[in-house]
Phi, psi and omega in degrees: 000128137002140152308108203113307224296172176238159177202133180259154193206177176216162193257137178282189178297295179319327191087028182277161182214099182287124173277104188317141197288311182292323171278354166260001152305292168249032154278011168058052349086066204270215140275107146131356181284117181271144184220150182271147131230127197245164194267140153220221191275322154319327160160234187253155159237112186269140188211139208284123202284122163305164169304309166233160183299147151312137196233150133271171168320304193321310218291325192243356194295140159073015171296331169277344188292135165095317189278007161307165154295344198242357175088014185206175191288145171266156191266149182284351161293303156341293156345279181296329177274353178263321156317296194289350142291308160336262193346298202301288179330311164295345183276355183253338196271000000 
């Protein structure tokens, strides 16, 4: 389906709302992917909830300096491996 495109649907007993398989196709759109909504004058807008909050630059510049276990700036591969254990832990607990 298109960007843009349109498709019906009906709202349940429950107030559930099934999303046609070609817009959650291509909106990369899995089972359990949270999404925001907001009203606006046009109707409703569903939009795939981040992962994480919006940062500024300020908030977060230098945040690594100095905190390795080793006393120095991590590398971005350091980086991506201490992430993807984060992960990985989080996903068990």
């Amino acid at each position: 389906m298109a960007n843009g495109a349109s498709a019906k649907t009906r709202i349940s007993t429950k107030g559930q709302v099934i999303l046609p398989k070609a817009i959650r196709d291509s909106r990369k759109w899995t089972a359990g992917t949270e999404l925001t909504v907001e009203e606006t004058s046009d109707g409703v807008l569903l939009r795939a909830t981040p992962l994480f909050a919006p940062t500024r630059f300020e908030e977060v510049a230098g945040m690594l300096r100095g905190k390795s276990p080793r006393g120095r700036i991590l590398s971005v591969e350091e980086m991506d491996e201490a992430v993807a254990v984060e992960a990985k832990r989080r996903a068990r607990d």
